[in-house]
TORZA-577555 format. One record per residue: residue in three letters; x, y, z of N, C-alpha, C, O in turn. Coordinates in pm, whole numbers. Example, Ala and Ser with C-alpha at 12.3 -4.5 7.8 and 13.67 -1.06 7.14 Angstrom:
BEGIN
SITE   residuo   n_east   n_north     n_up   ca_east   ca_north    ca_up   c_east   c_north     c_up   o_east   o_north     o_up
SITE       ALA     1319      -569      780      1230       -450      780     1320      -330      780     1424      -332      846
SITE       SER     1285      -225      708      1367       -106      714     1290         3      787     1341       114      804
***
This chain:
BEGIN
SITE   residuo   n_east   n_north     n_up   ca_east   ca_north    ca_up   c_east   c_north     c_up   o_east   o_north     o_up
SITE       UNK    -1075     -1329     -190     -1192      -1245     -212    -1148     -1105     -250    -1068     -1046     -177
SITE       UNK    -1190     -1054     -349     -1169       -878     -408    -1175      -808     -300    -1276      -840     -236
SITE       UNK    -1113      -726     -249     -1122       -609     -182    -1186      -510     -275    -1218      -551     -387
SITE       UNK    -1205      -399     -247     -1238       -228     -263    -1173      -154     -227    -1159      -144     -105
SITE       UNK    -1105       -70     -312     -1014         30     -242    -1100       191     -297    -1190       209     -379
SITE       UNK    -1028       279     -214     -1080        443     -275     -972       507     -349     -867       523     -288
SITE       UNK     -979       543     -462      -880        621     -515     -942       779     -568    -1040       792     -641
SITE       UNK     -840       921     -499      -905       1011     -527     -849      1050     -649     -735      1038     -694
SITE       UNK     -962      1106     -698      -930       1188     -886     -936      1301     -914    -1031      1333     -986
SITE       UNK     -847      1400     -874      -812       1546     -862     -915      1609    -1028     -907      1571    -1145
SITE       UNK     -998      1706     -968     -1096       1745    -1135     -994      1824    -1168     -995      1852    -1288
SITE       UNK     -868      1892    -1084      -805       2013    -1098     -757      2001    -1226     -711      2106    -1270
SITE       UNK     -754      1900    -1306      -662       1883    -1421     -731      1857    -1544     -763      1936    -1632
SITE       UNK     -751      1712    -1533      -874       1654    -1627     -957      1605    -1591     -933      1518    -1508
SITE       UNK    -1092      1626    -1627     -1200       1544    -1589    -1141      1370    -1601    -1147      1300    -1702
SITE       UNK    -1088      1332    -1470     -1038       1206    -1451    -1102      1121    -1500    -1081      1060    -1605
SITE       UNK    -1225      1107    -1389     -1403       1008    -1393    -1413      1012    -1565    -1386       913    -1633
SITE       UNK    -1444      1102    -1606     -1522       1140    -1715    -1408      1026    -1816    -1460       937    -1883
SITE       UNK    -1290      1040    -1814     -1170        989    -1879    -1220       763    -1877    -1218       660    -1945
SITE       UNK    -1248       807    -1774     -1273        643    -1725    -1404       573    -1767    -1423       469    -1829
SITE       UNK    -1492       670    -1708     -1650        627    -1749    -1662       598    -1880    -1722       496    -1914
SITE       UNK    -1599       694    -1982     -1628        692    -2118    -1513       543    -2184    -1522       488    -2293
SITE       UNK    -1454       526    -2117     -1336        437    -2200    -1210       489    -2224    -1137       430    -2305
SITE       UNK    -1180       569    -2180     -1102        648    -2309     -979       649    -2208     -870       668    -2264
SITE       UNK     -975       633    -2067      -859        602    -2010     -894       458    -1904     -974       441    -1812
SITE       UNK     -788       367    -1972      -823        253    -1912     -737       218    -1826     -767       115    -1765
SITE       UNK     -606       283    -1787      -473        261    -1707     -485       342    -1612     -527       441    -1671
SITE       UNK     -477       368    -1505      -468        490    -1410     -274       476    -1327     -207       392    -1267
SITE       UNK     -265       575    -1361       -76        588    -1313      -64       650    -1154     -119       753    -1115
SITE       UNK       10       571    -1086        11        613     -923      140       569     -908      209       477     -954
SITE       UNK      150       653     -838       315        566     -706      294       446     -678      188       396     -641
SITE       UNK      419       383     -698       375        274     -646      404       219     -513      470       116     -494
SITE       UNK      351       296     -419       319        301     -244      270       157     -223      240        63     -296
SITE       UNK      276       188      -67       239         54       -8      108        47      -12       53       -60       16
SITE       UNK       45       147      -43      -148        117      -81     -202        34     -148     -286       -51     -118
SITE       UNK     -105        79     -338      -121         40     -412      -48      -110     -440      -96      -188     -522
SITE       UNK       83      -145     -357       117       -297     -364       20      -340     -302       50      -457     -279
SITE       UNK     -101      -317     -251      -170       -434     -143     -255      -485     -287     -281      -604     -304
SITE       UNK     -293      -382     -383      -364       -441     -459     -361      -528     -571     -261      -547     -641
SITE       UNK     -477      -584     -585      -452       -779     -664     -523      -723     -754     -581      -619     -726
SITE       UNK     -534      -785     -894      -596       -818    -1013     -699      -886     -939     -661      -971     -858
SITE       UNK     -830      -865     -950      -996       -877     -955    -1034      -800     -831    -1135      -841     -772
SITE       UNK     -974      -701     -783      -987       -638     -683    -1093      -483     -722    -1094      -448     -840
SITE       UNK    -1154      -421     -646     -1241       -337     -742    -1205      -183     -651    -1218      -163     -531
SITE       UNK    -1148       -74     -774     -1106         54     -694    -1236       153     -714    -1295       135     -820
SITE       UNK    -1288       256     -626     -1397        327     -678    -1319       451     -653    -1271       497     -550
SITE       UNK    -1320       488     -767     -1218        657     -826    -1338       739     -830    -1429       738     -913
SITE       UNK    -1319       833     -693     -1363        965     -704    -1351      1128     -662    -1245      1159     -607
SITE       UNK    -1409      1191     -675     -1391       1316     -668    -1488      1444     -579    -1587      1435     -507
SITE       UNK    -1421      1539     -617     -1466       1662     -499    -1662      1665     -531    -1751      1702     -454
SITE       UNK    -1672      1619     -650     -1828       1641     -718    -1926      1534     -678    -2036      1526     -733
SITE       UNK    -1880      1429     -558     -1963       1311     -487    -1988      1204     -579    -2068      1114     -556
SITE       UNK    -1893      1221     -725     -1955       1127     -805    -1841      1025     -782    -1727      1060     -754
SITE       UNK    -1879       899     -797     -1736        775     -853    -1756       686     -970    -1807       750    -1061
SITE       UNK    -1742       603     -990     -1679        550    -1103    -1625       406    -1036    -1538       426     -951
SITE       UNK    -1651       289    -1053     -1570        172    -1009    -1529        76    -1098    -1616        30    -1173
SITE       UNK    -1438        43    -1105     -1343        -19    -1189    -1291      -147    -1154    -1291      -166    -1033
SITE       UNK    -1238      -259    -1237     -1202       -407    -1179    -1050      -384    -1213    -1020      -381    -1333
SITE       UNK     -970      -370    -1138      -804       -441    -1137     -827      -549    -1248     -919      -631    -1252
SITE       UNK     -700      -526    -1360      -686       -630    -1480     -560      -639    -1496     -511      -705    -1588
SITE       UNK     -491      -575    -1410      -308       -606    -1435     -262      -502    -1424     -319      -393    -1413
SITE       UNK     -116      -535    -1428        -9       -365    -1357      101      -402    -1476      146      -497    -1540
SITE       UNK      113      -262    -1460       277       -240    -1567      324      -155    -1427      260       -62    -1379
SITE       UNK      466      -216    -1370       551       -134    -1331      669      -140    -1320      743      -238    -1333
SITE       UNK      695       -20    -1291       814         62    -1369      877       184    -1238      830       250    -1145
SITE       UNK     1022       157    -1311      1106        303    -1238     1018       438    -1237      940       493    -1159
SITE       UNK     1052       454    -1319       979        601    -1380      861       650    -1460      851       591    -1568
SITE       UNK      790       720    -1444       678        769    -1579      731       713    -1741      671       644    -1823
SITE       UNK      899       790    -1747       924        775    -1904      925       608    -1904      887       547    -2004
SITE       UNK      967       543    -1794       992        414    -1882      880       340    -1895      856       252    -1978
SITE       UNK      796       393    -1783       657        309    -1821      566       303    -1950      488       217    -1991
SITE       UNK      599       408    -1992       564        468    -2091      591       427    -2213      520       457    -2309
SITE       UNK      712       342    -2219       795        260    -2319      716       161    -2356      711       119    -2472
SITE       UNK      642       112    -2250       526        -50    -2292      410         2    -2294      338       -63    -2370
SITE       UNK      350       100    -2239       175        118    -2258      179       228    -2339      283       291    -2359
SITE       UNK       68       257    -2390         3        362    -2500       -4       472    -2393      -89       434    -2313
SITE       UNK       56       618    -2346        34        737    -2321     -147       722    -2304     -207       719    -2197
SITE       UNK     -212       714    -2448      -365        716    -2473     -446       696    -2349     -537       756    -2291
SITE       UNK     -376       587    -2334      -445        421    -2221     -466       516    -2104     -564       503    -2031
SITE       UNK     -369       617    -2083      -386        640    -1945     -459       790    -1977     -415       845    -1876
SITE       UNK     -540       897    -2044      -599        978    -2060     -498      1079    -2108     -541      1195    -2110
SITE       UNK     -362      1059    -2150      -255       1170    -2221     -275      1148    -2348     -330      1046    -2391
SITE       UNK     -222      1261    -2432      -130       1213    -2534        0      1200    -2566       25      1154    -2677
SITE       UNK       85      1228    -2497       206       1201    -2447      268      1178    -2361      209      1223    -2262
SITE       UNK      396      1112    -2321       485       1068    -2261      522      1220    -2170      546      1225    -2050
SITE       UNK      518      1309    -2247       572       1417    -2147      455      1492    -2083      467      1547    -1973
SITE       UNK      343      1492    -2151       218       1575    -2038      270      1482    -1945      321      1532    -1845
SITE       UNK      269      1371    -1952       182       1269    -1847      317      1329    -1714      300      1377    -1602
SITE       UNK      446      1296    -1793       513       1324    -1641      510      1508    -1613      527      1542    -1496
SITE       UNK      498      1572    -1674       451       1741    -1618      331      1727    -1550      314      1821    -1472
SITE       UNK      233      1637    -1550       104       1599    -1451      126      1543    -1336       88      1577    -1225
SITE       UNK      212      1426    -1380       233       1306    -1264      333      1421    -1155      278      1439    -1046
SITE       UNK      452      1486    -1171       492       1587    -1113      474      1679     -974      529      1728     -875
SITE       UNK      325      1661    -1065       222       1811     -954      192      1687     -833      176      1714     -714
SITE       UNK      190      1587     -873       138       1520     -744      227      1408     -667      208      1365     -553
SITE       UNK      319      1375     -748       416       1321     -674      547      1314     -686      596      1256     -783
SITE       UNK      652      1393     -555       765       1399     -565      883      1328     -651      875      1205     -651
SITE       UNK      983      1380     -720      1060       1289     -733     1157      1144     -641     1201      1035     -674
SITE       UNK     1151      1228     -510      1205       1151     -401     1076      1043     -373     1106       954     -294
SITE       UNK      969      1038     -414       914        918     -395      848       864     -454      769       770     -441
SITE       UNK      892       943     -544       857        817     -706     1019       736     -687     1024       613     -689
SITE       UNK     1116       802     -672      1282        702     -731     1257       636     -580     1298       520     -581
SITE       UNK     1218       664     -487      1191        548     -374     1110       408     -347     1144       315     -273
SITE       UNK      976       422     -441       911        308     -444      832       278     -606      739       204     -636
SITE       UNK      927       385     -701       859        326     -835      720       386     -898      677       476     -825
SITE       UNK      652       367     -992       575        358    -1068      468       256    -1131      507       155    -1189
SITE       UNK      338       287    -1119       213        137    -1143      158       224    -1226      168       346    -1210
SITE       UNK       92       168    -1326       -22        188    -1467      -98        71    -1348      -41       -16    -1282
SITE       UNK     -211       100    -1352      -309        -26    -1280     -450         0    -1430     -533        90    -1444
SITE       UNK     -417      -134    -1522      -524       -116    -1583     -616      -146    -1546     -630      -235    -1462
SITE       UNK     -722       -72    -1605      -871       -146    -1526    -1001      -127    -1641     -984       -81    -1754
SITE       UNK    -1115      -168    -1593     -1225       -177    -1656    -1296      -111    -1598    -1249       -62    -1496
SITE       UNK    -1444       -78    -1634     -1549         13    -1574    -1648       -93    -1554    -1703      -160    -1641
SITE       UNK    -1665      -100    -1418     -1790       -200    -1369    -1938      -154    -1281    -2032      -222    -1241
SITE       UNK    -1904         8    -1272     -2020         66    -1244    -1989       230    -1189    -1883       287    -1163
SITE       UNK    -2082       259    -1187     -2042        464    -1123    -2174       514    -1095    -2266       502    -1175
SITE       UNK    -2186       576     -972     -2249        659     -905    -2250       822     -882    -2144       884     -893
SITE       UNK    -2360       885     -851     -2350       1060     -879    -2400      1075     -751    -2492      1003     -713
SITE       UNK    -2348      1165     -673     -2427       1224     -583    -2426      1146     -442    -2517      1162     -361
SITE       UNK    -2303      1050     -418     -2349       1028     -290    -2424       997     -205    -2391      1005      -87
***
């Protein structure tokens, strides 16, 4: 049976949600922690933010990887709301250490948009 997980989407950078809702980022890039191994393909994450709004999405598969750059080697930058290989790791950076990214890796978790809410 799908679980639900919460994933938060910092506005500090890019309008994350907005990235997702519209299509236009279909991969979301995380550590790949023990949170994110629990999660399965048809599993449903609801990505949101400081503004009470979310966004929920269906798990459709993982690319992972050592690092940002190498992940980067198989998916489109695009996919995940960059246009490059190097924003993405000067972003990915601000939020997660090098010591624990080279400790447990790198996930693209693609996904789909299966519904979103405003306001809590």
């Amino acid at each position: 049976m799908p679980q639900t997980h919460r994933l938060y989407c910092p506005s500090s950078t890019k309008n994350w949600l907005e990235l997702i809702r519209t299509g236009v980022k279909t991969i979301d890039n995380r550590s790949y922690s023990e949170k994110r191994r629990a999660m399965k393909v048809g599993d449903i994450i609801e990505f949101w933010n400081d503004t009470d709004t979310s966004v929920m999405a269906q798990i459709v598969g993982f690319a992972i990887s050592d690092t940002f750059t190498s992940l980067y080697s198989f998916i489109n930058p695009k996919d995940t709301g960059f246009d490059s290989a190097e924003e993405i790791e000067g972003v990915m950076g601000k939020f997660f250490s090098q010591e624990e990214l080279q400790e447990v890796g790198v996930v693209g978790i693609k996904i789909k948009l299966v519904g979103q809410s405003e306001n809590k």
